[in-house]
C-alpha positions as a printed Julia matrix, in Angstrom:
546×3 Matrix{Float64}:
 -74.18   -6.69  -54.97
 -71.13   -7.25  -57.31
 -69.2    -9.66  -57.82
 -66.2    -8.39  -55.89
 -68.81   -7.17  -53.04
 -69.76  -10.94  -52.61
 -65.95  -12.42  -52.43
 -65.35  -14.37  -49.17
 -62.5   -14.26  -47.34
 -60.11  -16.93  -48.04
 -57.14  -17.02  -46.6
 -56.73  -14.6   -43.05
 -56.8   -16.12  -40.0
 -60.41  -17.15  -39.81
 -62.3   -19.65  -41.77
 -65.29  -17.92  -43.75
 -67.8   -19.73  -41.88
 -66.56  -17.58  -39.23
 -66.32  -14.58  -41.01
 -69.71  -14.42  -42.49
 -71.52  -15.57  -38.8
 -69.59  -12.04  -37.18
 -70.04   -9.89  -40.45
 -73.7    -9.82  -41.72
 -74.67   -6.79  -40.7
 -71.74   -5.28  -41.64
 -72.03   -6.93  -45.13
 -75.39   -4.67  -45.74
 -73.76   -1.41  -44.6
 -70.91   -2.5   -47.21
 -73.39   -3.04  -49.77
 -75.38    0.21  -49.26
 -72.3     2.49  -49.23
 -70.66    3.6   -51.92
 -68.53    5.5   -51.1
 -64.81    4.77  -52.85
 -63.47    2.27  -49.29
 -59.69    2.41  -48.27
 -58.09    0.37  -45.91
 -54.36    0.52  -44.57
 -52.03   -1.36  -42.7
 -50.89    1.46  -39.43
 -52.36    4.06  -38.15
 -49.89    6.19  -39.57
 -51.08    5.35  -43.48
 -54.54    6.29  -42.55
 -53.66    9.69  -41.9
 -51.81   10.41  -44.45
 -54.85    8.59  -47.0
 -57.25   10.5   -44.81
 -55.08   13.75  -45.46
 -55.45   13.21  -49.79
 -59.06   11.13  -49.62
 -61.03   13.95  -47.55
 -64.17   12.87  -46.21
 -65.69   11.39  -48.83
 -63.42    8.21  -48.87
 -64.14    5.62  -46.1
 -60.52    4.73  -44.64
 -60.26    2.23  -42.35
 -56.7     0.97  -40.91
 -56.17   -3.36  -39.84
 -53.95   -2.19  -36.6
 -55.4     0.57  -34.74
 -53.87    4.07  -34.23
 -52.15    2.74  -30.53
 -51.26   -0.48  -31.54
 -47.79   -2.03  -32.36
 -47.5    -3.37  -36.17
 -44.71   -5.23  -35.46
 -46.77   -7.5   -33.32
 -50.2    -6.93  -33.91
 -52.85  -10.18  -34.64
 -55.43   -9.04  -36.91
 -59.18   -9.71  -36.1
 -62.38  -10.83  -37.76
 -63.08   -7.21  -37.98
 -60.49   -6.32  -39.73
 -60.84   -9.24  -42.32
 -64.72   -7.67  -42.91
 -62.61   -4.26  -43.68
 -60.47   -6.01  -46.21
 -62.87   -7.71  -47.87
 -64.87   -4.98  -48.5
 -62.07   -2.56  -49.72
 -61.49   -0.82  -52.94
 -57.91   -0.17  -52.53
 -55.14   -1.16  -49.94
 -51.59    0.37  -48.62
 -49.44   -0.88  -46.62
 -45.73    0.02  -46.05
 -44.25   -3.25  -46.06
 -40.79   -3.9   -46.12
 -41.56   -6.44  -43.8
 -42.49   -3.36  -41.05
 -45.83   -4.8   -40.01
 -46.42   -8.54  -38.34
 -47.27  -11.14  -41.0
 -50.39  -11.84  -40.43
 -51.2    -8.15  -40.85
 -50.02   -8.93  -44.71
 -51.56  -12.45  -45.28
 -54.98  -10.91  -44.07
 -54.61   -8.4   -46.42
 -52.93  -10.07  -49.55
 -55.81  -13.27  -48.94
 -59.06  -11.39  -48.17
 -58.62   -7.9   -50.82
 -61.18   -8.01  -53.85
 -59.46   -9.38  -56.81
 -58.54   -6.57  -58.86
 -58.43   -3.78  -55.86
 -54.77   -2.11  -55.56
 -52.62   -3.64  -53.26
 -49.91   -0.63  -52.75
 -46.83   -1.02  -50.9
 -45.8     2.73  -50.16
 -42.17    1.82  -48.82
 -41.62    0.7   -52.2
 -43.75    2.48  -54.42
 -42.75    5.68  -53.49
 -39.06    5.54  -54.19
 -40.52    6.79  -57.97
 -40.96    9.8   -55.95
 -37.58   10.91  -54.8
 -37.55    8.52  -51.33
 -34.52    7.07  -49.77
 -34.12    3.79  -47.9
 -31.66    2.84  -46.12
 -30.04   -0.07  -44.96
 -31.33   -1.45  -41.17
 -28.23   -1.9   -39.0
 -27.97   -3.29  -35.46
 -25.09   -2.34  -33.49
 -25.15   -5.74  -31.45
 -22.79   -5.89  -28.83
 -22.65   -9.34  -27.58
 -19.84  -11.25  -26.16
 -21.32  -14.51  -27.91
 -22.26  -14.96  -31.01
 -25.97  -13.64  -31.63
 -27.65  -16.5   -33.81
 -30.99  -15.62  -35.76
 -32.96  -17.13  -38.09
 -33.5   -15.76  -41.85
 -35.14  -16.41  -45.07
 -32.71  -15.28  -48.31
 -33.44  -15.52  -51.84
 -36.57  -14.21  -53.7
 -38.57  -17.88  -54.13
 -39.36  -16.87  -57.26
 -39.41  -20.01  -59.68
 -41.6   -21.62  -56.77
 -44.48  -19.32  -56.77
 -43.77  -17.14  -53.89
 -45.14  -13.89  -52.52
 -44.78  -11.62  -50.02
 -47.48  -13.7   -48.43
 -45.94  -16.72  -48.49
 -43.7   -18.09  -45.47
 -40.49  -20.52  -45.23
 -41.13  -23.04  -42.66
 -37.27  -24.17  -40.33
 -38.15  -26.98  -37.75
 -36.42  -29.07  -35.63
 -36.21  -33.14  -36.26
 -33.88  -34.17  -33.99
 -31.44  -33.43  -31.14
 -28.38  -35.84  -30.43
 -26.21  -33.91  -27.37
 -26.28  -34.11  -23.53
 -28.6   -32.2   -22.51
 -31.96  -30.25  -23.78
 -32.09  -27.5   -26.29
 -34.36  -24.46  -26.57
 -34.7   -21.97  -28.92
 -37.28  -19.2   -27.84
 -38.18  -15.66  -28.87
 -38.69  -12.93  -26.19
 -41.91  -11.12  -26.81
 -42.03   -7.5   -26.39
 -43.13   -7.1   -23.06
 -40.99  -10.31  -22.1
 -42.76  -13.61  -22.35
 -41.17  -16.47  -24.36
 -42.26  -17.73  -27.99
 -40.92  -21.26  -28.35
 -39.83  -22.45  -31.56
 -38.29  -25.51  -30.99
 -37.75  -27.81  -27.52
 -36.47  -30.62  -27.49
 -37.17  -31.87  -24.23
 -40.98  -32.82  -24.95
 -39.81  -34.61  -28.17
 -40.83  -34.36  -31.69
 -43.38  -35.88  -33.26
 -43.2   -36.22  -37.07
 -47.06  -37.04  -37.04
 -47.89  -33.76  -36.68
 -45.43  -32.05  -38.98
 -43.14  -31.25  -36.25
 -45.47  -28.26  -35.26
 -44.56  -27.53  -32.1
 -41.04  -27.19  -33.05
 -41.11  -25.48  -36.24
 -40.71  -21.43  -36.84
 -42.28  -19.61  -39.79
 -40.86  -16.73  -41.63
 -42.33  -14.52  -43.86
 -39.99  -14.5   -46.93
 -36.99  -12.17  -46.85
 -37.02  -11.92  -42.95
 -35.08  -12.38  -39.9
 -35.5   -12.45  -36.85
 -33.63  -12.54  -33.85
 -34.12  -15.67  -30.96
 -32.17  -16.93  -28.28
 -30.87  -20.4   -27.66
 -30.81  -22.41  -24.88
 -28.53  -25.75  -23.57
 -28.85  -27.35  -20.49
 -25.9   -29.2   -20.25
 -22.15  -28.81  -21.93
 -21.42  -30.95  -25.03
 -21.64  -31.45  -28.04
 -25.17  -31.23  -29.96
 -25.98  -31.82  -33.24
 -29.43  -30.33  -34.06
 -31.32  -32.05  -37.59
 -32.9   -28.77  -39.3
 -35.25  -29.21  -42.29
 -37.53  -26.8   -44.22
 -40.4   -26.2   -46.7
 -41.89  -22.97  -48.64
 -46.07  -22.52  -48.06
 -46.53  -20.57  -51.22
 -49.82  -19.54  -50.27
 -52.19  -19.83  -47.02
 -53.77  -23.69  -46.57
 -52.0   -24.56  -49.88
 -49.28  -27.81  -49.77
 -46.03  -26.85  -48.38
 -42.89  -27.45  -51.26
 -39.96  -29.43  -49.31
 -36.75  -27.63  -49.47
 -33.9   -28.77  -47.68
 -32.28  -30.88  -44.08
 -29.2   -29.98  -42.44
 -27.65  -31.0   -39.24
 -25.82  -27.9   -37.61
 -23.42  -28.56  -34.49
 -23.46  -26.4   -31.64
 -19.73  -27.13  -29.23
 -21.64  -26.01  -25.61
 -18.79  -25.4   -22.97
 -16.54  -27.37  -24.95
 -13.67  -26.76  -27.07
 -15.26  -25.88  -30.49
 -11.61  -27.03  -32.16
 -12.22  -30.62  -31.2
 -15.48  -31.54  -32.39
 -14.95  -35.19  -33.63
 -15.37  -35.42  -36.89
 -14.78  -32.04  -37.73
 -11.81  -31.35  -37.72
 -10.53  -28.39  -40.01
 -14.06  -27.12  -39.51
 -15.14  -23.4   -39.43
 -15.89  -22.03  -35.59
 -18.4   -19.37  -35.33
 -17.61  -17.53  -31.92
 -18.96  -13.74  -32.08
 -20.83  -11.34  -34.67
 -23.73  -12.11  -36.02
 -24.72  -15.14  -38.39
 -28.11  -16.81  -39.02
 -29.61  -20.61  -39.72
 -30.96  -19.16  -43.21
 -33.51  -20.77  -44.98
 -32.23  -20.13  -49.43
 -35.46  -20.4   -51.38
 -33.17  -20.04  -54.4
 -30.71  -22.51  -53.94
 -33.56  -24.95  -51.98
 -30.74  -24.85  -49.22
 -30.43  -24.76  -45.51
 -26.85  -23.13  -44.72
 -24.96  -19.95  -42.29
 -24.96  -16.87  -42.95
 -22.04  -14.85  -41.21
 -22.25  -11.04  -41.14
 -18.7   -10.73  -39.73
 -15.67  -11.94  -40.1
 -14.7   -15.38  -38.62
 -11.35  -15.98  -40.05
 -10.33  -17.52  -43.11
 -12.79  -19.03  -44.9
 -12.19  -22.82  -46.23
 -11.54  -23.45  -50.1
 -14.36  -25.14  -50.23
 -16.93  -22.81  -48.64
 -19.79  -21.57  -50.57
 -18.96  -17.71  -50.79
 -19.3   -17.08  -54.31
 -20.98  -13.86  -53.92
 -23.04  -14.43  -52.27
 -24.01  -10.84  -50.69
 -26.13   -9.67  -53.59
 -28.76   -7.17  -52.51
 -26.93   -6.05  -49.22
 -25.9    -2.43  -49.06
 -22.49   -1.64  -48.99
 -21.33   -0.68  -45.9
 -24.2    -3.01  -43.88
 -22.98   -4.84  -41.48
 -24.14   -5.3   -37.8
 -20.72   -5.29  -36.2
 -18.06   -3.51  -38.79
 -19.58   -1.16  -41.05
 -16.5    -1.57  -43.48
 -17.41   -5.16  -43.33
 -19.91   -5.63  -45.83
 -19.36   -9.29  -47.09
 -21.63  -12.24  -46.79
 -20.34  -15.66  -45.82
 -22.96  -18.5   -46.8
 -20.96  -21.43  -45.15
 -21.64  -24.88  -44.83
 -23.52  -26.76  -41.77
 -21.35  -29.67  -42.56
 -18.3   -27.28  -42.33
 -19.03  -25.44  -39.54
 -19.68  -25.21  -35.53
 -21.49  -22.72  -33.55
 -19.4   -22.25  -30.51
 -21.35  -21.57  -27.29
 -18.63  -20.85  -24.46
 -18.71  -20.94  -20.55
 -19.1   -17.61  -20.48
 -22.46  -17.96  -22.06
 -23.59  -19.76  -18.66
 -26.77  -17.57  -17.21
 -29.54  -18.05  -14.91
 -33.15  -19.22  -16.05
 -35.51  -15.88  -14.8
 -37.75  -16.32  -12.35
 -40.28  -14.94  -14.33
 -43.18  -16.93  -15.52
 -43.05  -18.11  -18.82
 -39.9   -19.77  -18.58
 -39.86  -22.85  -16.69
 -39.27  -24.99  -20.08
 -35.61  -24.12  -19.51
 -35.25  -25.03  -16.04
 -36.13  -24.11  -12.54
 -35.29  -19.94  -11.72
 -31.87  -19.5   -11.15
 -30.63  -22.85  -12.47
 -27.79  -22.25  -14.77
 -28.04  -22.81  -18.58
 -25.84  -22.23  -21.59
 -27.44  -19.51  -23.39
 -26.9   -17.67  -26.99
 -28.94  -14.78  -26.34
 -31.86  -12.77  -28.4
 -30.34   -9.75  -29.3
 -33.04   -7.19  -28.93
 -35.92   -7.71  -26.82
 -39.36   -7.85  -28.74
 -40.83   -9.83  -31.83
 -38.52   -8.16  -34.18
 -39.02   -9.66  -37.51
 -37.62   -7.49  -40.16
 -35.44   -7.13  -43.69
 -32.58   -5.88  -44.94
 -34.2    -2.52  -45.52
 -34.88   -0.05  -42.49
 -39.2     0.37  -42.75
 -39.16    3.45  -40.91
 -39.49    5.93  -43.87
 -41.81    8.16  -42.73
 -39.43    9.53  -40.26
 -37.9    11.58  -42.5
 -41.11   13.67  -43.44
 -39.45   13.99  -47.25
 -40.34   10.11  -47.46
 -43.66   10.69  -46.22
 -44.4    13.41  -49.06
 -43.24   10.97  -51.34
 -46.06    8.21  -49.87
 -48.22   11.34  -50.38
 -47.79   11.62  -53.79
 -47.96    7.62  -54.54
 -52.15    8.03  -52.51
 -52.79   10.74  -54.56
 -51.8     8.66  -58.01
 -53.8     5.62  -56.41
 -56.83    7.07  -55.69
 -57.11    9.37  -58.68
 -56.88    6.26  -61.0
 -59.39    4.33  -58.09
 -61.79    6.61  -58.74
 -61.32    8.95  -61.58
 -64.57   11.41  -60.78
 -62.97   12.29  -57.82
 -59.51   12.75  -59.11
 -59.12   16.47  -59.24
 -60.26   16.4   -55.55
 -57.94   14.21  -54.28
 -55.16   16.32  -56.19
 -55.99   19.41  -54.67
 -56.28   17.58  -51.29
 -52.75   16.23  -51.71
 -51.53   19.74  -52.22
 -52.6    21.36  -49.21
 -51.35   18.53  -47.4
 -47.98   18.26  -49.09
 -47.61   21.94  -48.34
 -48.64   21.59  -44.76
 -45.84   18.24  -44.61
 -43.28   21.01  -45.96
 -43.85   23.37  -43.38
 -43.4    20.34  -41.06
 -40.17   19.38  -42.58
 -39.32   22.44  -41.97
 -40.34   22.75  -38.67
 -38.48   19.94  -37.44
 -35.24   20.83  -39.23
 -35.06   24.21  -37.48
 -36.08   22.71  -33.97
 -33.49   20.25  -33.91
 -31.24   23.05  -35.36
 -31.26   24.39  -32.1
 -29.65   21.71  -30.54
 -25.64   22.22  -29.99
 -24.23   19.36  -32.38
 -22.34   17.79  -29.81
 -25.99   16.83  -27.87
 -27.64   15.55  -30.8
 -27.35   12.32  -28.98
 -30.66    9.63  -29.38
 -30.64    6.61  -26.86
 -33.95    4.64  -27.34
 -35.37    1.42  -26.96
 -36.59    0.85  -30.4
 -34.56    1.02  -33.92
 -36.7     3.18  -35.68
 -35.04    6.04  -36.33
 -31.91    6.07  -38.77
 -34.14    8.22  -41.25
 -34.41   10.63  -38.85
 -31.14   10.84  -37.8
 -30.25   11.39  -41.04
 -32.54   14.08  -42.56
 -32.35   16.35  -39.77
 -28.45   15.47  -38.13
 -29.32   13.49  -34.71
 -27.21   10.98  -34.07
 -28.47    7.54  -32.78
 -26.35    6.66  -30.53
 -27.86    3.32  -29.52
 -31.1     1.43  -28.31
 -31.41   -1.17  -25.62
 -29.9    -4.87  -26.02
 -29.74   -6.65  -23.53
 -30.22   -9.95  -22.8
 -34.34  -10.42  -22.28
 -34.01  -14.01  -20.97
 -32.14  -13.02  -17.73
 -31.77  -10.4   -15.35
 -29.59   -7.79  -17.05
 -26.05   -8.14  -15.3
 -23.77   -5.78  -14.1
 -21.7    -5.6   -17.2
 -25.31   -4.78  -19.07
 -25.38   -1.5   -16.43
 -21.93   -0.76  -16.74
 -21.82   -0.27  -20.46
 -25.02    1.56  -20.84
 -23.99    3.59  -17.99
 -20.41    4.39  -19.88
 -22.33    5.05  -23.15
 -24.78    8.0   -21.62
 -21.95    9.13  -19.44
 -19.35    9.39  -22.39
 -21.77   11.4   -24.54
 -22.63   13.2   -22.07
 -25.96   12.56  -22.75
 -28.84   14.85  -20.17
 -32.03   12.34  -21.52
 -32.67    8.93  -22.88
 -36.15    8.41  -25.21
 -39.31    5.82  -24.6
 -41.62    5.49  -26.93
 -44.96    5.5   -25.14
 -46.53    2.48  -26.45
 -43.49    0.23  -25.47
 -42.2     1.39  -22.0
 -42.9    -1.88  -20.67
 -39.39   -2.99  -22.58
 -37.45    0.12  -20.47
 -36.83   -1.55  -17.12
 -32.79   -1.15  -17.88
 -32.77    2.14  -19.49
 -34.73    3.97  -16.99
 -32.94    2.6   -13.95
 -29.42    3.67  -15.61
 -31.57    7.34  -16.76
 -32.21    7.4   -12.7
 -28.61    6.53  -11.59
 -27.05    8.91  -13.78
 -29.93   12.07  -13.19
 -31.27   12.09  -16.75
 -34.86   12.91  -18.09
 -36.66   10.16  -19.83
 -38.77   11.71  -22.35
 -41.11   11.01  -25.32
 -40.52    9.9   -28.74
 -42.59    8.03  -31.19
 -41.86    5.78  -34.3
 -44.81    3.49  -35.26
 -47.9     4.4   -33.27
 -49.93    7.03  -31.86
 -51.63    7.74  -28.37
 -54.4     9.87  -26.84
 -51.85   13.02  -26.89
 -50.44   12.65  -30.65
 -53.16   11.41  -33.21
 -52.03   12.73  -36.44
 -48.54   11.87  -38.32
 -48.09   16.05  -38.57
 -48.22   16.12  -34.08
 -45.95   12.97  -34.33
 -43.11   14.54  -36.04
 -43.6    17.63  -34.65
 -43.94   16.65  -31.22
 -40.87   14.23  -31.76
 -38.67   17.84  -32.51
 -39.75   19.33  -29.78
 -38.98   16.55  -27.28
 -35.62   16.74  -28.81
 -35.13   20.26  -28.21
 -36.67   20.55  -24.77
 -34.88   16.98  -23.78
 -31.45   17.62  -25.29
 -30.92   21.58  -25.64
C-alpha cells in the first residue's frame, strides 16, 4: 500500500478511530483496485466525469444523484471515498453545503487534484454571473455574511468565520433562527436560555464558510430597544485554534421610533433592502453591509470603496444600485417596525419563540431553505455551453491524472462534447417555440439565471415568503398579481424540493395553472443523466408554457 493509500482521514466530520472501525473492508478493495479513482461533489459532476472517464475510471460522487447539495451532511462512507481518491471536482462557488467541502478539502490524498469546475473552467469560454435576489420585503431582510478573502491569516475555502452572540440588554428575548428547507428552525443565537462563555458561546454562535451569506430571520418578543454584543473568530482549518477577530454591539429599535435611540442620535436607520451583520476577515472587523440605499450616508461612515468584487449592476433590490455601504454598528440602528408584528406557527419546532399564535416582532428569512451562497450564481451548468466548458477542464484533469489513458479520455470527451452540442441545441430550438411573451419561469428555487439567459426565458420570480409564519394574505395577493399579470398558464417545482411549494401550488390552483417539472441541482428515478435533465427541462417548458 502507498503512502497516500494509507493517509487517514483528518479532518471530516468523523474522528479516524471511527473511520477506520466502518472502513476496513473497504480499505482492501481500495488497495486491490487500481483502477485511476474519481470522486465528485453532485450527482451532476459524476456524469459528466463518467461521460470523459468511460468505464475504466471508478467515479464515485459525496451527495448522491437525489440528494440536495445545498444541504446535504456527508457520511463515513463518503469520507472512505475521499480518502481513497486520485482526483476530486467539485463546483464550488459555495453551491454545495460546507461540510460537503471540508470532507473533501481534509480527507483527499495529499497531492491528488482538488478541481473546482465553476472556476476552472472559465479558461474555457464559461460565463458567471452575478446571483441576485429580487427580495420583496416590507422590512428590512437582515443576513449574515463573511467578506474579505482571509488571506494574510491562513484561510481556505475550508475554513469558516465564527459570529456569536455575548450578550442581550433589551426588554424582551431575541432569536435569530434559520428555516430549513422543508421548514424546521436552525437556531443560531437565543437569548432566552442565556449564554455561557464556558463553552465558547456554542449554542449561540453561527459558522460561515468564508465568502458566504446566508439568509436568517430574527425574532423579538417584546418592543424596545436591544442592544445585541456580537463577536467573532476565523477557524483556519478543522480542530485547529480559532484566531479572534472582532466585538461589536449592534442596536435593533423593536416597535419603537428608530430616530430616538438614546445615545444615538444622528445615527444611521436601516428600515428596508437588504444589509447583513458581516464578518471582514480583512479588516478583522465586525460591521453592516447595506445593499440599498438608506439615505445619506454620515461623513464619517466607512464607505471607501468598499464594493470591490461585486458586479456592476448587482443589487438585490435596484439593479442600477450597485454600491456597497460598510457602515458602522456604533453608527447605526436596525429598525424593526410594528408592522413586523407576526404570529409564532403552530408548527413544531418553534416553541423557543413563544406559544402558537402569540405575537412577536419578526425580521423575516427571506427565502425559505438553508441557502448559504456567494456573490456568484453556482448554477453553471444550466447553460449547457458552461457544462462543455467543465467538460473540457475533466478531460485536461484526467489526461494529466493518468497519462496512459490520456488519448482515451480525449476521444471520450469528444463524443460527449458533441452529444452536449446537439443538446444545446436541442434546448435552444425547444424553447424557441415558445411565443416570447410566455417565456415566463416562476419557481421555488434560484437556480436558473444561466438558463434564462442562454436560451431567452425570463425568470420571473421564485417563492419568498415568510417561512416562520403562515403566509398572509398580502403573500397570496402578490403572487397571485404576479402570475396573473404575466399571464402566466404554469408555475415550476423542482421534484426534489416540493415540500417548500405549499404557497405556490395553492395560488397555481386558484388561478387554474399547471404545476410542472423542472430541475436545477439533482436528479430522480425519471431523469438520471445531466443530457435528460436539460433536455427534459426544454420540454417541460414547451409543453408547460407553449
Amino acid at each position: 500500500m502507498t503512502a497516500r493509500r494509507r493517509r487517514t482521514a483528518v479532518g471530516g466530520i468523523v474522528a479516524g478511530s471511527l473511520l477506520l472501525t466502518g472502513c476496513g473492508a473497504g480499505s482492501v478493495t481500495a488497495e486491490q483496485d487500481s483502477r485511476l479513482r474519481v470522486v465528485t461533489t453532485t450527482g451532476i459532476l459524476a456524469d459528466l466525469v463518467r461521460n470523459v472517464a468511460g468505464e475504466g475510471v471508478d467515479v464515485t460522487s459525496i451527495v448522491p444523484p437525489t440528494g440536495d447539495p445545498h444541504s446535504y451532511d456527508p457520511t463515513l462512507r463518503d469520507v472512505r471515498d475521499v480518502v481513497y481518491a486520485d482526483v476530486a471536482f467539485s463546483n464550488y462557488l459555495l453551491l454545495e453545503d460546507h461540510s460537503v467541502v471540508t470532507t473533501l478539502d481534509a480527507n483527499l490524498p495529499d497531492g491528488a487534484p482538488n478541481i473546482s469546475l465553476a472556476e476552472s473552467a472559465t479558461k474555457y469560454a464559461a460565463e458567471v454571473i452575478p446571483l441576485v435576489e429580487n427580495v420583496n420585503l416590507d422590512t428590512i431582510w437582515l443576513g449574515l455574511r463573511v467578506s474579505g478573502t482571509g488571506e494574510e491569516l491562513g484561510a481556505t475555502r475550508a475554513s469558516e468565520a465564527r459570529l456569536r452572540v455575548t450578550d442581550v440588554d433589551g426588554p424582551g428575548r431575541l432569536a435569530g433562527y434559520l428555516t430549513e428547507t422543508f421548514g424546521q428552525p436552525r437556531v443560531y443565537f437565543d437569548s432566552g436560555d442565556g449564554f455561557d462563555a464556558a463553552d465558547g458561546y456554542a449554542r449561540d454562535t453561527a459558522t460561515l464558510p468564508t465568502d458566504a451569506h446566508t439568509h436568517m430571520s430574527w425574532a423579538f418578543t417584546e418592543p424596545g430597544i436591544y442592544r445585541v454584543a456580537m463577536g467573532s473568530d476565523l477557524v483556519v482549518e478543522h480542530g485547529g485554534n480559532p484566531v479572534p477577530l472582532a466585538e461589536t454591539t449592534v442596536t435593533f429599535a423593536v416597535g419603537v421610533d428608530p430616530h430616538s435611540v438614546p445615545g444615538m442620535t444622528g445615527a444611521r436607520v436601516l428600515d428596508g433592502g437588504h444589509a447583513d451583520v458581516t464578518v471582514d476577515l480583512d479588516d478583522g472587523a465586525v460591521v453592516l453591509q447595506a445593499d440599498t440605499p438608506v439615505g445619506e450616508a454620515p461623513a464619517d461612515s466607512r464607505d471607501e470603496g468598499r464594493d470591490e468584487g461585486r458586479h456592476e449592476g448587482q443589487d438585490e433590490h435596484d439593479p442600477q444600485h450597485a454600491h456597497v455601504e460598510v457602515l458602522d454598528p456604533a453608527d447605526t440602528v436596525v429598525s424593526v417596525p410594528n408592522k413586523a408584528l407576526a404570529a409564532v406557527p403552530a408548527q413544531p419546532g418553534f416553541g423557543f419563540l413563544g406559544r402558537p399564535g402569540e405575537q412577536i416582532y419578526l425580521l423575516p428569512q427571506a427565502v425559505l431553505g438553508k441557502h448559504v451562497h456567494g456573490e456568484i450564481d453556482p448554477h453553471l451548468w444550466q447553460d449547457v455551453r458552461n457544462a462543455q466548458a467543465y467538460v473540457e477542464v475533466v478531460r485536461d484533469t484526467l489526461a494529466a491524472a493518468a497519462p496512459d489513458e490520456a488519448d482515451q479520455f480525449r476521444a471520450n470527451a469528444e463524443t460527449y462534447l458533441a452529444e452536449l452540442r446537439e443538446t444545446d441545441a436541442y434546448v435552444e430550438r425547444t424553447i424557441a417555440q415558445i411565443p416570447r411573451s410566455r417565456r415566463h419561469l416562476v419557481t421555488t428555487h434560484d437556480a436558473f439565471a444561466y438558463l434564462g439567459r442562454a436560451y431567452d426565458v425570463e425568470i420571473a420570480g421564485f417563492v419568498t415568503p415568510n417561512p416562520a409564519a403562515e403566509p398572509s394574505v398580502a403573500d397570496r395577493i402578490k403572487l397571485t398579481r404576479t402570475v396573473q399579470a404575466l399571464d402566466v398558464p404554469a408555475v415550476f417545482l423542482e421534484p426534489n424540493l416540493a415540500a417548500r411549494s405549499t404557497v405556490l401550488t395553492e395560488v397555481a390552483r386558484e388561478n387554474d395553472l399547471q404545476v410542472c417539472e423542472i430541475y436545477s441541482d439533482a436528479f430522480d428515478e425519471r431523469v438520471t443523466t445531466y443530457v435528460e435533465l436539460m433536455r427534459a427541462n426544454a420540454d417541460s417548458l414547451r409543453r408547460c408554457l407553449k
